[in-house]
Gaussian input, Z-matrix of N, CA and C with variables (Angstrom, degrees):
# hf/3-21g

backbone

0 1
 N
 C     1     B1
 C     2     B2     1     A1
 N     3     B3     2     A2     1     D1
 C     4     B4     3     A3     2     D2
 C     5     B5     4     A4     3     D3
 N     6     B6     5     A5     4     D4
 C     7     B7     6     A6     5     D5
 C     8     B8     7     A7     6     D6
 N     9     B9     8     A8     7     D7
 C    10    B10     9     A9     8     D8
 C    11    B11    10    A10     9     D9
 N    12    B12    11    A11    10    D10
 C    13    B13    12    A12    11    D11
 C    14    B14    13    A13    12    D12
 N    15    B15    14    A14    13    D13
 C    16    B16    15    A15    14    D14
 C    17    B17    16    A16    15    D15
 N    18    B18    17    A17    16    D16
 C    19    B19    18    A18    17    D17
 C    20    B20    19    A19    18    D18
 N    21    B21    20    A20    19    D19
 C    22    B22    21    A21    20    D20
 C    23    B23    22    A22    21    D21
 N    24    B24    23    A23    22    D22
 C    25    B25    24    A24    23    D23
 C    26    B26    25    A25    24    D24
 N    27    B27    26    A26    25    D25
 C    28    B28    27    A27    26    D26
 C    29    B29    28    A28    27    D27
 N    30    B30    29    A29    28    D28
 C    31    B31    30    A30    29    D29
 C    32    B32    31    A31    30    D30
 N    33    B33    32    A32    31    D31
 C    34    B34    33    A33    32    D32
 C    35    B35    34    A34    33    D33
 N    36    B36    35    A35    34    D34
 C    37    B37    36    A36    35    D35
 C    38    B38    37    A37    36    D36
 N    39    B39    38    A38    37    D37
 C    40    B40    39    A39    38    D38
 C    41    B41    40    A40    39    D39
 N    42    B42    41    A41    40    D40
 C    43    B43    42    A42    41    D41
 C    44    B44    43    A43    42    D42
 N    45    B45    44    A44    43    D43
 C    46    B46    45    A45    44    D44
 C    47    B47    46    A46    45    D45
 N    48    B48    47    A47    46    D46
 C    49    B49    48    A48    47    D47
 C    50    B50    49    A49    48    D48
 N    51    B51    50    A50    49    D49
 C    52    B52    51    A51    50    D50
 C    53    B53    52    A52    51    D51
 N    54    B54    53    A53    52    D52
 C    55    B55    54    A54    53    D53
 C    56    B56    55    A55    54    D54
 N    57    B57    56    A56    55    D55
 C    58    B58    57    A57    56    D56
 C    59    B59    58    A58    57    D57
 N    60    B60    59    A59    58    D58
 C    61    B61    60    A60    59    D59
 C    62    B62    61    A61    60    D60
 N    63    B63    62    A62    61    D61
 C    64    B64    63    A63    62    D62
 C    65    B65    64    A64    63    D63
 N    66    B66    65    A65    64    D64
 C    67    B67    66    A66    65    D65
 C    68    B68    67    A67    66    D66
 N    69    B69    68    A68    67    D67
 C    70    B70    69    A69    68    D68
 C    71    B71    70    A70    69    D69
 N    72    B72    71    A71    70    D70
 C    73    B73    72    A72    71    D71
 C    74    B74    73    A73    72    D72
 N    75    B75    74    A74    73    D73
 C    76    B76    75    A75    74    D74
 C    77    B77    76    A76    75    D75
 N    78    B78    77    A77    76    D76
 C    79    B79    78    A78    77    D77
 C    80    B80    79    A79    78    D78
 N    81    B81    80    A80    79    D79
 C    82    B82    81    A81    80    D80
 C    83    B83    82    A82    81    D81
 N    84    B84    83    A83    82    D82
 C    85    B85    84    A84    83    D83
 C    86    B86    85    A85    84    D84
 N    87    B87    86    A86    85    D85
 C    88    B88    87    A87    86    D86
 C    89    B89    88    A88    87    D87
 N    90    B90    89    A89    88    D88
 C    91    B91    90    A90    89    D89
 C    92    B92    91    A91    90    D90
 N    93    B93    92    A92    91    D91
 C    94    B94    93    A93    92    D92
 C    95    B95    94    A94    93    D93
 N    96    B96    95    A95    94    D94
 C    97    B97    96    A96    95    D95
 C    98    B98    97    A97    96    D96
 N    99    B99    98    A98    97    D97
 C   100   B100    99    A99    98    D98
 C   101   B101   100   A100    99    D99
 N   102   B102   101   A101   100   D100
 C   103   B103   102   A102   101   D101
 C   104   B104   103   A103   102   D102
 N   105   B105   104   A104   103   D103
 C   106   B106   105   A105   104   D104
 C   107   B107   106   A106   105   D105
 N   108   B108   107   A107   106   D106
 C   109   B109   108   A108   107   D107
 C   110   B110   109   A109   108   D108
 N   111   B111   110   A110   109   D109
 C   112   B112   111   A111   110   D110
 C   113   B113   112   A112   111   D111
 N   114   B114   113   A113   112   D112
 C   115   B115   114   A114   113   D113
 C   116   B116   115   A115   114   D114
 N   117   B117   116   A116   115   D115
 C   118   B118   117   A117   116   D116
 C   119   B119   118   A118   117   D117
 N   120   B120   119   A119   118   D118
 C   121   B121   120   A120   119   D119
 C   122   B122   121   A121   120   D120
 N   123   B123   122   A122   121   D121
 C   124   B124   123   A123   122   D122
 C   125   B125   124   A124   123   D123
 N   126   B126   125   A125   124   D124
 C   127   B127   126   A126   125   D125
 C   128   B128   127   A127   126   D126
 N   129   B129   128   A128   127   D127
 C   130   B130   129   A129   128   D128
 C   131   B131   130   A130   129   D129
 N   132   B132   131   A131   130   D130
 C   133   B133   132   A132   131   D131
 C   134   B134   133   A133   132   D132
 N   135   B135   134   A134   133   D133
 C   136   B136   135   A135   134   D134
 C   137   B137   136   A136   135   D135
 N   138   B138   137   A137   136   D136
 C   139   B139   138   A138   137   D137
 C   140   B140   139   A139   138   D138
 N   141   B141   140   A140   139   D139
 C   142   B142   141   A141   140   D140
 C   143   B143   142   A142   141   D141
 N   144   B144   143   A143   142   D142
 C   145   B145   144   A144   143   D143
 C   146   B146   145   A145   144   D144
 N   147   B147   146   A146   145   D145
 C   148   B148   147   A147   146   D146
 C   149   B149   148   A148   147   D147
 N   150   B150   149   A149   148   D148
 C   151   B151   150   A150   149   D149
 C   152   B152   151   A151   150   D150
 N   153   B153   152   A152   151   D151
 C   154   B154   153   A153   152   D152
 C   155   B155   154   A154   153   D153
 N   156   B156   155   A155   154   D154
 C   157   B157   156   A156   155   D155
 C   158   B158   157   A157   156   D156
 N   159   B159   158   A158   157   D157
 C   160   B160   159   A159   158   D158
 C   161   B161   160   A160   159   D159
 N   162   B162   161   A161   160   D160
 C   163   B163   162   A162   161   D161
 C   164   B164   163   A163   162   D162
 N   165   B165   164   A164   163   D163
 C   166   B166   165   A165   164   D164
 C   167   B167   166   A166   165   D165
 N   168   B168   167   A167   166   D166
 C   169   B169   168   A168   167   D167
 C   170   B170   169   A169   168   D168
 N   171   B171   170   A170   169   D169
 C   172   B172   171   A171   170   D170
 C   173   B173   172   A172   171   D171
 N   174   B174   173   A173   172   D172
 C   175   B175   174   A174   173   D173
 C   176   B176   175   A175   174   D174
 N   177   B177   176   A176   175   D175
 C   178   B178   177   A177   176   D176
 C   179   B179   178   A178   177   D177
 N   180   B180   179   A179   178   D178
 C   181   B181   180   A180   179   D179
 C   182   B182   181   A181   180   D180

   B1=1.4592
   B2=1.5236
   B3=1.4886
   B4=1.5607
   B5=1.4423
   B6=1.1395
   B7=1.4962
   B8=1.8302
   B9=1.2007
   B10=1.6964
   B11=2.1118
   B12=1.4716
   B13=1.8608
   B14=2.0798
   B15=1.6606
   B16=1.4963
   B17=2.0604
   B18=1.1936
   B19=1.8457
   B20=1.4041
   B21=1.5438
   B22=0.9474
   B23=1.7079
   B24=1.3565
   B25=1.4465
   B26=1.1488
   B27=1.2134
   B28=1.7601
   B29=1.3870
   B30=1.3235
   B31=1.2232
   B32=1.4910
   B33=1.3162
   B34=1.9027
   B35=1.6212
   B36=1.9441
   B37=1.5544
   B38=1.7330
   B39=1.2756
   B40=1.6355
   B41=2.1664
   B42=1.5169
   B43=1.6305
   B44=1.6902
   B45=1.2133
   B46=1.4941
   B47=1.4556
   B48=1.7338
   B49=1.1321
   B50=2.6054
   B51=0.7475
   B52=1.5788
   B53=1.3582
   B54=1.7187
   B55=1.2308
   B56=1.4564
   B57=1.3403
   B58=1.3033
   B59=1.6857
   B60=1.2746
   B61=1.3058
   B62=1.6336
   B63=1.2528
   B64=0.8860
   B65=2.0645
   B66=1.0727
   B67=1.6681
   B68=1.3898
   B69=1.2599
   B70=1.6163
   B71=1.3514
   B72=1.6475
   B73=1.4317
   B74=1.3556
   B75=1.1761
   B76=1.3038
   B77=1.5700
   B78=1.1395
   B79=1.9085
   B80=1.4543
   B81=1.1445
   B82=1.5157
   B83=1.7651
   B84=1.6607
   B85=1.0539
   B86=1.6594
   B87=1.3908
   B88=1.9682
   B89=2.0177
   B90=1.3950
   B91=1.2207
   B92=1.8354
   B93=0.7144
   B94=1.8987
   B95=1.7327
   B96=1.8182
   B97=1.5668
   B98=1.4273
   B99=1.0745
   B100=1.6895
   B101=1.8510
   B102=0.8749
   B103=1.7514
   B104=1.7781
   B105=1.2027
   B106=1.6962
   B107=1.7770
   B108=1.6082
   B109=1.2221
   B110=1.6303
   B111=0.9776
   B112=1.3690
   B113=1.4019
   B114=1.4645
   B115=1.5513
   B116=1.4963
   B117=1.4859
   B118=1.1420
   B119=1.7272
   B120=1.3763
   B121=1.8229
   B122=1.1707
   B123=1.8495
   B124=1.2410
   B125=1.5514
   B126=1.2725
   B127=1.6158
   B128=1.8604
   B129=0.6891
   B130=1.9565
   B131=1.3128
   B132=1.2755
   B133=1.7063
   B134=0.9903
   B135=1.7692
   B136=1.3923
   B137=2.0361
   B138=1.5625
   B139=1.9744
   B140=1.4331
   B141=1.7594
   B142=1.5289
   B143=1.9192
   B144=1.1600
   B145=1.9724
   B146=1.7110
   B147=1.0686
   B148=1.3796
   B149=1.2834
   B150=1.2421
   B151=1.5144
   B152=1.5727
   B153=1.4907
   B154=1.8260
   B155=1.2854
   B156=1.4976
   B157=1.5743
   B158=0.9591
   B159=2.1043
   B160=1.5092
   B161=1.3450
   B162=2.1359
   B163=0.9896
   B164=1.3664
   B165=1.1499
   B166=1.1653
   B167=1.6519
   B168=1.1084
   B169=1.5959
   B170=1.3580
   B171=1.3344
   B172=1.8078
   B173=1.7699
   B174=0.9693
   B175=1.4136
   B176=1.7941
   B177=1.5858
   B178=2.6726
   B179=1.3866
   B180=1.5304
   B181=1.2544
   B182=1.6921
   A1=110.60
   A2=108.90
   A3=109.28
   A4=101.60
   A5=133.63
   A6=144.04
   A7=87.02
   A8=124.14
   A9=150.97
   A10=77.18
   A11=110.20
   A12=121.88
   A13=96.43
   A14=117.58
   A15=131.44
   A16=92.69
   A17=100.42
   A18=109.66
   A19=83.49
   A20=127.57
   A21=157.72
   A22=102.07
   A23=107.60
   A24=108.98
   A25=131.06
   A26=93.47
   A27=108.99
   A28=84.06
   A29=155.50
   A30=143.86
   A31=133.31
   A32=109.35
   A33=141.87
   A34=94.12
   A35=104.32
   A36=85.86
   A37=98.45
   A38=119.07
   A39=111.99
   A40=88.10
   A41=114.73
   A42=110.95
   A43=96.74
   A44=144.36
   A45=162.88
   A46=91.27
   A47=118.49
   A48=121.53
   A49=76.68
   A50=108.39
   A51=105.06
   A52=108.34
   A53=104.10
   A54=114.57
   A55=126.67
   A56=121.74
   A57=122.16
   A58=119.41
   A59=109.92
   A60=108.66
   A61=155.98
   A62=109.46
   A63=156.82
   A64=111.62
   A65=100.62
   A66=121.59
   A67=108.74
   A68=102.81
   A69=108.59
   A70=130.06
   A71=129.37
   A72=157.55
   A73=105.81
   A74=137.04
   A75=121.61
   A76=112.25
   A77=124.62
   A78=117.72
   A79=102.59
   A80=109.11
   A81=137.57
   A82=105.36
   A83=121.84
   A84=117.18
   A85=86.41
   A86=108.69
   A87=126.12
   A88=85.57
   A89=128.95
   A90=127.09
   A91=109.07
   A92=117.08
   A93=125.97
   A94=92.82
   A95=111.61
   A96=95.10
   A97=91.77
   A98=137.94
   A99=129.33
   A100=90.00
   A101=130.35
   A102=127.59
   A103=89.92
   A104=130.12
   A105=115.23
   A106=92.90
   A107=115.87
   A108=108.77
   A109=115.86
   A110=136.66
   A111=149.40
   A112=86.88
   A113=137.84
   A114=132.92
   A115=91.70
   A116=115.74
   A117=136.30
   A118=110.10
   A119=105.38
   A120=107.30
   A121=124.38
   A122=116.84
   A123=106.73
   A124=127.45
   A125=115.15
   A126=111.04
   A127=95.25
   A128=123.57
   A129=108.47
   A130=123.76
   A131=115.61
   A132=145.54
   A133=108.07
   A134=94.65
   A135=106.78
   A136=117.18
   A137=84.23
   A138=95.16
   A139=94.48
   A140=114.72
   A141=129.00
   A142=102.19
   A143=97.44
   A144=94.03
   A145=102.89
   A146=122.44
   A147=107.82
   A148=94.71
   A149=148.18
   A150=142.65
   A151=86.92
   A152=117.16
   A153=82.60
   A154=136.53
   A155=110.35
   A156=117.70
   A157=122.70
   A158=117.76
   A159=106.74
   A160=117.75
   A161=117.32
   A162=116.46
   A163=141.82
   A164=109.32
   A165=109.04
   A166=145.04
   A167=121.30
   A168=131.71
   A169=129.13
   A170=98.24
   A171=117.66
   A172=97.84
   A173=116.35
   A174=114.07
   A175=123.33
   A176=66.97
   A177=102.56
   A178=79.20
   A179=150.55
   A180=107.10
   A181=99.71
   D1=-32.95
   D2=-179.17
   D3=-77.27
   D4=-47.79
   D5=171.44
   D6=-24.57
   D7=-85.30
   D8=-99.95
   D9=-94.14
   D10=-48.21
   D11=-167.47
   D12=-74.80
   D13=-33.48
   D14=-179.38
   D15=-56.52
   D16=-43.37
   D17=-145.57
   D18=-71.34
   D19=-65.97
   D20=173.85
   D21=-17.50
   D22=-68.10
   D23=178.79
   D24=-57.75
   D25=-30.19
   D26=-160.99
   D27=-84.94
   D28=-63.98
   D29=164.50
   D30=-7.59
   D31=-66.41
   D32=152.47
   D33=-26.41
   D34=-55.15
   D35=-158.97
   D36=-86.93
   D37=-26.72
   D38=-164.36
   D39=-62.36
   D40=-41.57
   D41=-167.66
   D42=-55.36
   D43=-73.70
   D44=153.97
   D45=8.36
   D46=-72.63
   D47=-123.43
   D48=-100.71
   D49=-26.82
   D50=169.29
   D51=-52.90
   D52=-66.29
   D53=177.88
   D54=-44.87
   D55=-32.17
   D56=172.09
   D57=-84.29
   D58=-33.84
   D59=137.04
   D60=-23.23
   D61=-32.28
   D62=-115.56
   D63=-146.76
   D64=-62.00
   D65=170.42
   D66=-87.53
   D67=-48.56
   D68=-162.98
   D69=-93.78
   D70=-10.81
   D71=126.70
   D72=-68.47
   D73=-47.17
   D74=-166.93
   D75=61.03
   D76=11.03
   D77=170.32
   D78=-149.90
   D79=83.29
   D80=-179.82
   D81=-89.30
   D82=103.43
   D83=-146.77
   D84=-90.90
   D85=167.77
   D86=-174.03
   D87=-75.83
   D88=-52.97
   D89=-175.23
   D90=-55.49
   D91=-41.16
   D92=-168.62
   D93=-69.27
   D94=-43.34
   D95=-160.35
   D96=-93.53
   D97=-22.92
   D98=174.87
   D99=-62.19
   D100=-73.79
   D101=-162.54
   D102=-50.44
   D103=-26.06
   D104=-163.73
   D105=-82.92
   D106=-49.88
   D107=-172.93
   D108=-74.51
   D109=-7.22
   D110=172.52
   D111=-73.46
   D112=-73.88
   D113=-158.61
   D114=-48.09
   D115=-70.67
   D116=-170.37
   D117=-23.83
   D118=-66.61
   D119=162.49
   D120=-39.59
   D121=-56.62
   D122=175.53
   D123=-95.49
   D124=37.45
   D125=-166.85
   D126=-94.41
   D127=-33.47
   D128=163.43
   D129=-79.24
   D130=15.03
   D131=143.53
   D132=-53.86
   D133=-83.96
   D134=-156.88
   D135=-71.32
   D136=-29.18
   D137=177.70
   D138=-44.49
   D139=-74.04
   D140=-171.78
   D141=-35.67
   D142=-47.42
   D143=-175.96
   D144=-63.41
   D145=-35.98
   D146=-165.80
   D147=-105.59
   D148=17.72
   D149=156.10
   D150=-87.16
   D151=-71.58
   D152=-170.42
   D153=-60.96
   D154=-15.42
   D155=161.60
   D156=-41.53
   D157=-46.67
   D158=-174.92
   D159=-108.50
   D160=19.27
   D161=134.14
   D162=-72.36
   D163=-36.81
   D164=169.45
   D165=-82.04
   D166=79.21
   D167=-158.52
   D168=-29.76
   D169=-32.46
   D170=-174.64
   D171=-58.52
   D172=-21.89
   D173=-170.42
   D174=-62.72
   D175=-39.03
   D176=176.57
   D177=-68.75
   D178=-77.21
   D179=-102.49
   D180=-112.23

Protein backbone atom coordinates (compact mmCIF):
# COMPACT_ATOMS: atom_id res chain seq x y z
CA UNK A 1 0.00 0.00 0.00
CA UNK A 2 3.00 2.26 0.79
CA UNK A 3 4.61 1.12 -2.52
CA UNK A 4 1.08 1.83 -4.57
CA UNK A 5 0.55 6.03 -2.38
CA UNK A 6 5.16 6.28 -3.13
CA UNK A 7 4.21 5.52 -7.16
CA UNK A 8 1.41 7.75 -6.93
CA UNK A 9 3.52 10.70 -5.79
CA UNK A 10 6.28 10.39 -7.64
CA UNK A 11 3.96 10.73 -10.63
CA UNK A 12 2.18 14.19 -9.17
CA UNK A 13 5.83 15.22 -8.95
CA UNK A 14 7.36 13.92 -12.47
CA UNK A 15 3.42 15.73 -13.98
CA UNK A 16 4.41 19.26 -11.83
CA UNK A 17 7.93 18.99 -12.59
CA UNK A 18 7.12 18.44 -16.92
CA UNK A 19 4.76 21.04 -16.53
CA UNK A 20 7.17 23.48 -15.30
CA UNK A 21 9.32 22.52 -17.84
CA UNK A 22 7.21 23.14 -20.06
CA UNK A 23 5.82 26.93 -19.09
CA UNK A 24 8.94 28.03 -17.86
CA UNK A 25 11.66 27.14 -20.78
CA UNK A 26 9.15 27.29 -23.21
CA UNK A 27 11.30 24.65 -25.61
CA UNK A 28 10.26 21.39 -24.38
CA UNK A 29 12.09 19.04 -26.85
CA UNK A 30 9.69 15.85 -28.74
CA UNK A 31 13.04 13.59 -27.45
CA UNK A 32 12.86 14.68 -23.47
CA UNK A 33 8.85 14.02 -23.56
CA UNK A 34 9.05 10.57 -25.42
CA UNK A 35 12.05 9.52 -22.70
CA UNK A 36 9.52 11.18 -19.79
CA UNK A 37 6.51 9.05 -21.07
CA UNK A 38 8.49 5.85 -21.58
CA UNK A 39 9.77 6.29 -17.71
CA UNK A 40 6.30 7.15 -16.99
CA UNK A 41 5.05 3.50 -18.45
CA UNK A 42 7.64 1.77 -16.79
CA UNK A 43 7.97 3.40 -13.34
CA UNK A 44 5.69 0.58 -11.43
CA UNK A 45 8.29 -1.69 -13.11
CA UNK A 46 10.94 -0.27 -12.04
CA UNK A 47 9.39 0.78 -8.19
CA UNK A 48 8.33 -3.23 -8.10
CA UNK A 49 12.27 -4.00 -9.21
CA UNK A 50 13.72 -1.99 -6.54
CA UNK A 51 11.22 -3.00 -3.78
CA UNK A 52 12.40 -6.53 -4.33
CA UNK A 53 15.93 -5.41 -4.49
CA UNK A 54 15.70 -3.95 -1.02
CA UNK A 55 13.82 -6.97 0.09
CA UNK A 56 15.80 -9.20 -0.73
CA UNK A 57 19.31 -9.20 1.12
CA UNK A 58 21.36 -11.55 -1.00
CA UNK A 59 21.72 -8.65 -3.25
CA UNK A 60 24.12 -6.47 -0.13
CA UNK A 61 26.19 -9.15 0.54
Amino acid sequence: MKLIKLGRYVMLVYYFYAAHNYYIVGNYSGIAYLTGMFMLLFLPKILRFIFILKTNRRYYQ
